[in-house]
KOLFI-252224 format. One line per 8 residues: number of its first residue (from 1); their letters; for each residue x, y, z of C-alpha. Coordinates in steps of 0.001 Angstrom, whole numbers, padded with zeros to 6 digits. Example, Ala and Ser with C-alpha at 12.3 -4.5 7.8 and 13.67 -1.06 7.14 Angstrom:
REM KOLFI-252224
1 = AS = 012300/-004500/007800; 013670/-001060/007140
REM end
This chain:
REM KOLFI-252224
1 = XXXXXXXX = -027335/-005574/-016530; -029061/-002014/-015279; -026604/-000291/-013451; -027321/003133/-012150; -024525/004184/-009450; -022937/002212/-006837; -024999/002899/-003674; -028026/000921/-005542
9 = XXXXXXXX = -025557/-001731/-006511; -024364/-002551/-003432; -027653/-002578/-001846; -028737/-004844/-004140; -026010/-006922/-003704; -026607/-007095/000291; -030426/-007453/-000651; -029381/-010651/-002878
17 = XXXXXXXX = -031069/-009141/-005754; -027495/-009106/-007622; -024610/-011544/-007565; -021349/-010583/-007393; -019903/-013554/-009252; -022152/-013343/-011753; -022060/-009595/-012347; -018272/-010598/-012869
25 = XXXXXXXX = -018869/-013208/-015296; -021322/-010553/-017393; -018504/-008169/-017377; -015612/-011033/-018810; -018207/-011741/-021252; -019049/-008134/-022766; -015414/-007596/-022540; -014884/-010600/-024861
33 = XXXXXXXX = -017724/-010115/-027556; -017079/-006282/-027826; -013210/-007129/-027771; -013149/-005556/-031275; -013499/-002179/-029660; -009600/-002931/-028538; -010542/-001244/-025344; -008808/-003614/-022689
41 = XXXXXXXX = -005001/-004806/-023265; -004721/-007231/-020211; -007874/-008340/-018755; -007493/-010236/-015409; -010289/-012464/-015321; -008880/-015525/-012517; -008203/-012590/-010413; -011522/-010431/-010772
49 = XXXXXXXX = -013437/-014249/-010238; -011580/-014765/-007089; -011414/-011392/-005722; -015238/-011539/-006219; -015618/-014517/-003870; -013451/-012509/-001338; -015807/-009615/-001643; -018951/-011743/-001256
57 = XXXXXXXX = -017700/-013301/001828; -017199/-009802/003283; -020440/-008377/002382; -022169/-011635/003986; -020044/-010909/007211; -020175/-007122/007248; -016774/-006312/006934; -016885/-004779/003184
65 = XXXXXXXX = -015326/-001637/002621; -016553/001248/000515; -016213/000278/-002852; -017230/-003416/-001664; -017977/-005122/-005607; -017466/-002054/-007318; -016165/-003294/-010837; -012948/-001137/-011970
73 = XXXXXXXX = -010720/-000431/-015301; -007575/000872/-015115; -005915/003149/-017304; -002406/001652/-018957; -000821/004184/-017269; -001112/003715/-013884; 000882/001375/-012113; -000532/-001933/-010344
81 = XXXXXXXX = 001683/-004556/-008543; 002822/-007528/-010824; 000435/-006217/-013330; 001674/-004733/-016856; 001849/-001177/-017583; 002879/-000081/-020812; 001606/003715/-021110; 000344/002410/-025017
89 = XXXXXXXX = 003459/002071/-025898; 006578/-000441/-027053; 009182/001056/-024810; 008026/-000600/-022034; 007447/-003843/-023618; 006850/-006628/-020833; 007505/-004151/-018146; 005899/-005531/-014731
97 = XXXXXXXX = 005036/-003088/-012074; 007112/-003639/-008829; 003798/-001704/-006709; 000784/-000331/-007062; -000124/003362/-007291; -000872/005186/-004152; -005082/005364/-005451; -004938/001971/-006852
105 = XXXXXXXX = -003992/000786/-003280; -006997/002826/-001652; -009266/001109/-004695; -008409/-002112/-003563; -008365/-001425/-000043; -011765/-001182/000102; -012741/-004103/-002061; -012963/-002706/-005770
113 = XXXXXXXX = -012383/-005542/-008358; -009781/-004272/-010414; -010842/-006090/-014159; -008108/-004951/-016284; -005878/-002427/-018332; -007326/-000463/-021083; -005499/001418/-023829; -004601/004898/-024325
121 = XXXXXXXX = -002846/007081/-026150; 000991/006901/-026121; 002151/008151/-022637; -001260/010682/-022455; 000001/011673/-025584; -003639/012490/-027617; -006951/013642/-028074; -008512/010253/-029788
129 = XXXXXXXX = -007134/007314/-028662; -005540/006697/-032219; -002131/007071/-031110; -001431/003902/-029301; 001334/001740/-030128; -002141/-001274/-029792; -004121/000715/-032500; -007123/002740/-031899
137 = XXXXXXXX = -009973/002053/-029402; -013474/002287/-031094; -016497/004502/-029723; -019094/002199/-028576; -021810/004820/-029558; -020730/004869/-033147; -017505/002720/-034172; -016394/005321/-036990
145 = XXXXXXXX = -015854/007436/-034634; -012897/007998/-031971; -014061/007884/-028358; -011517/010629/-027430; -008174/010669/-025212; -005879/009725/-024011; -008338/007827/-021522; -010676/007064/-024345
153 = XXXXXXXX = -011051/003056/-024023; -011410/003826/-019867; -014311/006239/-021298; -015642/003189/-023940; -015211/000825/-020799; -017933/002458/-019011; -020024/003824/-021632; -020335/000128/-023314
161 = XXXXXXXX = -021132/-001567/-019825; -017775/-003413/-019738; -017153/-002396/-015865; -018812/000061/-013556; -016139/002456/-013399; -012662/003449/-014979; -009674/005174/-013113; -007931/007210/-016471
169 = XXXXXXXX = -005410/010460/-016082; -005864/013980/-017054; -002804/016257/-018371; -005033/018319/-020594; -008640/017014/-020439; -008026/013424/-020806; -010743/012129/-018543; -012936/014888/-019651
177 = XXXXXXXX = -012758/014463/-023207; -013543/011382/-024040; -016263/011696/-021457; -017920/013948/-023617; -017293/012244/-026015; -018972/008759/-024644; -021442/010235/-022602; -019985/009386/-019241
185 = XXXXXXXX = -018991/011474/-016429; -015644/012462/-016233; -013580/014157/-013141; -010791/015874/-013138; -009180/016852/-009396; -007768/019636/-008189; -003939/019246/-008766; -002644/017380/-005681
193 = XXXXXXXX = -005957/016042/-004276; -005561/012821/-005593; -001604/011290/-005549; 000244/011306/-008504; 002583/007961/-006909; 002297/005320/-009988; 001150/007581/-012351; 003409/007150/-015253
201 = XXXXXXXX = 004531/011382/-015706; 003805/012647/-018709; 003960/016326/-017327; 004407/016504/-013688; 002663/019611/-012937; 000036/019025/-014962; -000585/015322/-014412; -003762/014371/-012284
209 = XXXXXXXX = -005448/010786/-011718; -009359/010848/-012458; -012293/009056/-012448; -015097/008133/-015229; -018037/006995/-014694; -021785/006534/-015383; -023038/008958/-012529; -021460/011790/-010679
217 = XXXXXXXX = -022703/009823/-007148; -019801/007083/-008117; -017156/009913/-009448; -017561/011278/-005771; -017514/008016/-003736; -014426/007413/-005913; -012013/010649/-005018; -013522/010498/-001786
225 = XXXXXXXX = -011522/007086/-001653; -008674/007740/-004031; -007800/011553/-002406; -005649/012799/000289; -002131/013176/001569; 000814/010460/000718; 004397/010371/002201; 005280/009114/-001214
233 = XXXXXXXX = 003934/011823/-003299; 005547/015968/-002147; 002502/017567/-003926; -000062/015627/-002582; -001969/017747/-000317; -002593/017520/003080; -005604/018616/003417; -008196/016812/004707
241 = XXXXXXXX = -010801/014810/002610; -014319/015493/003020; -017429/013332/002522; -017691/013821/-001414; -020463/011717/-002082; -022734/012916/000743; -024496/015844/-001389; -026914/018520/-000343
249 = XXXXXXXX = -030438/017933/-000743; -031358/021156/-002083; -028521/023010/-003453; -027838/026760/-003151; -028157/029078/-006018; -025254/030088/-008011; -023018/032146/-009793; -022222/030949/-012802
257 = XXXXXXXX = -019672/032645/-015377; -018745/031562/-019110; -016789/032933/-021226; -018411/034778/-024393; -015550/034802/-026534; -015400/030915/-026388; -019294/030539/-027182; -018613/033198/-030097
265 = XXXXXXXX = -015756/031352/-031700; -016465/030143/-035159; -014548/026862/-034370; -017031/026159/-031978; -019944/023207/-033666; -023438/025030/-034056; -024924/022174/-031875; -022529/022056/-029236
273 = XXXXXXXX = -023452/025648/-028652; -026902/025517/-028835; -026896/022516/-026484; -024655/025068/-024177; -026949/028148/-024661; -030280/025736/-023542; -028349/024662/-020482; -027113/028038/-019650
281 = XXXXXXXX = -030694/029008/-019794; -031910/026439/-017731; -030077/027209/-015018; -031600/030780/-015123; -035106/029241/-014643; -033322/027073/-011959; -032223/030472/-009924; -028485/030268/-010773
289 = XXXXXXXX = -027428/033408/-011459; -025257/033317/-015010; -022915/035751/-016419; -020841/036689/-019382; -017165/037142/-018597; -014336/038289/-020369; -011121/036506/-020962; -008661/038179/-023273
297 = XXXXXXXX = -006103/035482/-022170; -008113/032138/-023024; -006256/032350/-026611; -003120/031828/-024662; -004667/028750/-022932; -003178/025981/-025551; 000158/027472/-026601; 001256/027983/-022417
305 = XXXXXXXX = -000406/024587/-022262; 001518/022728/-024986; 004908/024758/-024453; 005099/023596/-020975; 004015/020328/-021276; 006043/019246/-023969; 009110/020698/-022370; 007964/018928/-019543
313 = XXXXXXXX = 007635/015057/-021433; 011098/015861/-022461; 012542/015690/-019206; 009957/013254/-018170; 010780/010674/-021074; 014934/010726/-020843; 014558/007981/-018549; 013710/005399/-021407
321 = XXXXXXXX = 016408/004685/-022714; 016527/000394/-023369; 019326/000061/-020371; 017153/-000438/-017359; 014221/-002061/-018801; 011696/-001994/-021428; 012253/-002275/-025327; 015742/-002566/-026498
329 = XXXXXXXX = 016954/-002659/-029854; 018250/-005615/-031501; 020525/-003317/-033392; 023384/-001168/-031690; 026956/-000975/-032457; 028207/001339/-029418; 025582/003190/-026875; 025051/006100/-028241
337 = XXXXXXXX = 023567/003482/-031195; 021770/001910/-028209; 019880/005492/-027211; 019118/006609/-030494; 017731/003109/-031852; 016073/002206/-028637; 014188/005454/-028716; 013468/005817/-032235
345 = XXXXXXXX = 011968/002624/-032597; 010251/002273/-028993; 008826/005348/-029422; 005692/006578/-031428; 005332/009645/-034072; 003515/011805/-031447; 005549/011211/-028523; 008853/011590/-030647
353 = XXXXXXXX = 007349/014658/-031856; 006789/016382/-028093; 009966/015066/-027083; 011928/016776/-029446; 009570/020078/-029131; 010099/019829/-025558; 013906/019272/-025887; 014028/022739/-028413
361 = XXXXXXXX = 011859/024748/-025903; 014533/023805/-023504; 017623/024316/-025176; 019925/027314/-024051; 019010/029519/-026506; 015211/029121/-026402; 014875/028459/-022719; 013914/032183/-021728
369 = XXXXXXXX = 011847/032371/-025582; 009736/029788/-024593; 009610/028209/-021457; 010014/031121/-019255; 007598/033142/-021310; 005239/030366/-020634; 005584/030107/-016907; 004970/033817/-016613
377 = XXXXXXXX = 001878/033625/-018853; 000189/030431/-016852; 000981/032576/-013372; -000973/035445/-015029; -003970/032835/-016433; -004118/031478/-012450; -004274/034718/-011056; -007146/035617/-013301
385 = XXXXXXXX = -009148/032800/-013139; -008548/032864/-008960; -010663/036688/-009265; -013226/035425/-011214; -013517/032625/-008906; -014172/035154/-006190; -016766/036809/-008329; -018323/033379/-009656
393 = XXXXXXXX = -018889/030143/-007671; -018151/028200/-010918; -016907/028271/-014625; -018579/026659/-017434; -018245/025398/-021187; -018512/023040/-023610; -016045/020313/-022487; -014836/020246/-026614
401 = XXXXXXXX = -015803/022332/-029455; -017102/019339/-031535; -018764/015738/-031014; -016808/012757/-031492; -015277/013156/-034928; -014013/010369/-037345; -011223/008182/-037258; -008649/009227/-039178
409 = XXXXXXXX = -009793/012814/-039348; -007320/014490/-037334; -004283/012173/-037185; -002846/013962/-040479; -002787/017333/-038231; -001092/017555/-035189; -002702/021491/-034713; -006136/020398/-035438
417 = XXXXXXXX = -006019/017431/-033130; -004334/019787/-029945; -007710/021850/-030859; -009797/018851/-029749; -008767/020708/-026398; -009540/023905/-026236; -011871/024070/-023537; -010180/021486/-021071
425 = XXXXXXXX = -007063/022495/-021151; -007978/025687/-018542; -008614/023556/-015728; -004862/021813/-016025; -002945/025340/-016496; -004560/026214/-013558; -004581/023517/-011473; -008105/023506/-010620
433 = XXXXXXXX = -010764/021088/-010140; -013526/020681/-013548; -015966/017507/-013906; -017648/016899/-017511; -021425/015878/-016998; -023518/014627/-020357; -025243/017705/-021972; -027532/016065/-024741
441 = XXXXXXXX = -026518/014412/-028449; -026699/015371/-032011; -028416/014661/-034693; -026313/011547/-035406; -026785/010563/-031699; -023066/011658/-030788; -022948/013207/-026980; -022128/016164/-025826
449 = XXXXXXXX = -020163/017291/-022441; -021047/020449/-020245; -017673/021093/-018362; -018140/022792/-014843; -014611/024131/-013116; -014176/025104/-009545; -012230/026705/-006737; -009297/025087/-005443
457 = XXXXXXXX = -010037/021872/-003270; -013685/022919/-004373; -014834/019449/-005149; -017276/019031/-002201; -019162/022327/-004104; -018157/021028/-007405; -019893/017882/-006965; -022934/019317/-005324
465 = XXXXXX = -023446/021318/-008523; -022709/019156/-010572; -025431/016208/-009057; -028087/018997/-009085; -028178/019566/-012748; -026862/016161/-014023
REM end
């Protein structure tokens, strides 16, 4: 099925050229012979059939909303009404959601199909989708590879034509990543444009709800649904949401600033940065207007980013703790036996591993080491990267140092895996908007991502950019 962006879907879906039932049927069965990818954990195929026929009905009458047919993945981490969520992992065994999440409401609200749940890495927890408690999700483009994380199957969902779009989360690049690393388009919001209500908190101030898809047209029409204000959600902004997916026709010059000492670093893959270089050159012969910055302070980027957000998942994560619901052990003599065991076996290597990081950052005696250190450091990054936002209209980079890399690779090494985020991470710290757009492949045929990051509530601009050069 050729699928370019929604708008010519739905067109031809009110033309009669497509049929909605049967573009749901193609879906269920892709989903089924690529099942060995282990991208989807639930899939919801009575449902998606006879929300299908709803949506037909509408489109014949003219009362479809937006996203009328619009075929749609969702992360297992964000909640849907008497649907599963298990964040990838056995705490929550057979956990039912009592509601949806504030965007999966406004999905559905204007006629999305919703098609499933697709795995991830343990609570966000990840770089490569290796560190569910399901096992690791494959990358469609080459299956020895990992499609990157934590969204990674939403980003394998996509690239491998098993829906039209996927709704994932970003604490640290997660919808960006994998992106990259599946050569999909992958948006990250400014913090608060989008509400966080049903998104399973990995770290709260960091945590944003995203979408990934094959063209920056649907990422648009997407926020432009999913964003603005909630009465459940305090940092939800209230600002109002403009018309995302109606883009300029001939966009404006502009300013673009990278930073040399991340194109310099020896980490950085010799093809990823010549991929980089050619596109920072094209947009010289385009008109933009590029410059070199310097940023002493981007080699405090993952520490700040790590210290917080660990100490963050501590607090976050106390809450499972086999009483209310979820896994249990079998096992306990008294409660304290019923904590530890509950835990210790509910929870993965990695998470365990950020927990108690997090709960040593935040201990009495490290608290002002550590955690307040941190704070002060991410205030200074945010004030810098505000001023060269008033000297630049946008920031750019690769969205990771390296292509997809090989299963198993990294899993040995926490450090090497948090590297797998060097670049995204920024955008997160400082709460700002940053989309990942395809930027070429390797030799081997693995993609490549050019990140773009914006001004605050920038996404109207963002997107603009971004659609010119994608």
């Amino acid at each position: 099925m050729q699928y370019s962006d929604y708008p010519s879907f739905r067109n031809q879906l009110i033309s009669g050229q497509s049929d909605l039932a049967e573009t749901v049927e193609h879906f269920l069965e892709r989903i089924e012979s690529l099942k060995h990818l282990n991208v989807f954990l639930d899939v919801y195929a009575d449902e998606a059939r006879q929300r299908a026929q709803q949506v037909s009905a509408k489109l014949r009458n003219g009362t479809a909303g937006k996203l009328a047919g619009m075929v749609i993945g969702l992360k297992d981490i964000i909640a849907y009404k008497d649907h599963g969520i298990q964040c990838g992992s056995r705490i929550l065994d057979g956990f039912i959601s009592q509601f949806s999440a504030t965007a999966v409401q406004r999905l559905l609200d204007e006629d999305a199909i919703i098609i499933g749940r697709q795995n991830c890495d343990e609570f966000g927890m990840g770089s490569s989708n290796e560190k569910s408690a399901f096992g690791p999700t494959l990358n469609y483009l080459n299956e020895k590879k990992v499609p990157g994380g934590s969204s990674g199957a939403s980003a394998v969902a996509v690239s491998a034509g098993l829906c039209h779009a996927s709704i994932g989360s970003d604490t640290g690049g997660s919808v960006r990543q994998p992106s990259a690393f599946c050569g999909t388009v992958g948006l990250k919001p400014t913090y608060g444009r989008i509400s966080r209500w049903g998104l399973a908190a990995y770290a709260s101030s960091f945590d944003c709800i995203g979408p990934i898809t094959r063209s920056v047209t649907d990422a648009a029409l997407l926020l432009e649904v999913m964003a603005g204000k909630d009465e459940y959600d305090s940092t939800a902004a209230s600002l109002p949401v403009e018309a995302y997916a109606s883009f300029a026709e001939a966009p404006r010059a502009s300013r673009i600033g990278y930073f040399k000492d991340a194109l310099d670093s020896p980490g950085l893959d010799p093809e990823v940065r010549d991929a980089t270089l050619a596109r920072l050159e094209e947009l010289k012969k385009q008109g933009h207007q590029v410059t070199a910055l310097n940023f002493p302070e981007l080699k405090y980027l993952l520490p700040v980013y790590y210290t917080l957000t660990m100490a963050e998942a501590s607090s976050n994560l106390a809450r499972y703790d086999g009483i209310r619901y979820g896994y249990r052990t079998a096992d306990a003599r008294n409660l304290d036996d019923l904590y530890r065991k509950s835990r210790g076996e509910g929870f993965g290597k990695e998470v365990k591993r950020r927990i108690m990081l997090g709960t040593f950052i935040l201990s009495a005696d490290y608290y002002d080491a550590y955690y307040t250190r941190a704070q002060r450091v991410r205030t200074v990054i945010m004030k810098k990267t505000a001023k060269f936002l008033e000297e630049v209209d946008f920031l750019v980079s690769p969205t990771t140092p390296t292509p997809a890399f090989d299963l198993g690779k990294k899993t040995q090494n926490a450090m090497e895996s948090y590297l797998a985020d060097v670049f995204t991470v920024h955008a997160n710290v400082a709460g700002l908007p940053a989309v990942s757009v395809p930027n070429g492949k390797n030799r081997e045929g693995l993609p490549f991502g050019f990140q773009v990051l914006g001004r605050a509530f920038g996404e109207k601009d963002l997107l603009n950019f971004a659609k010119s050069i994608e």
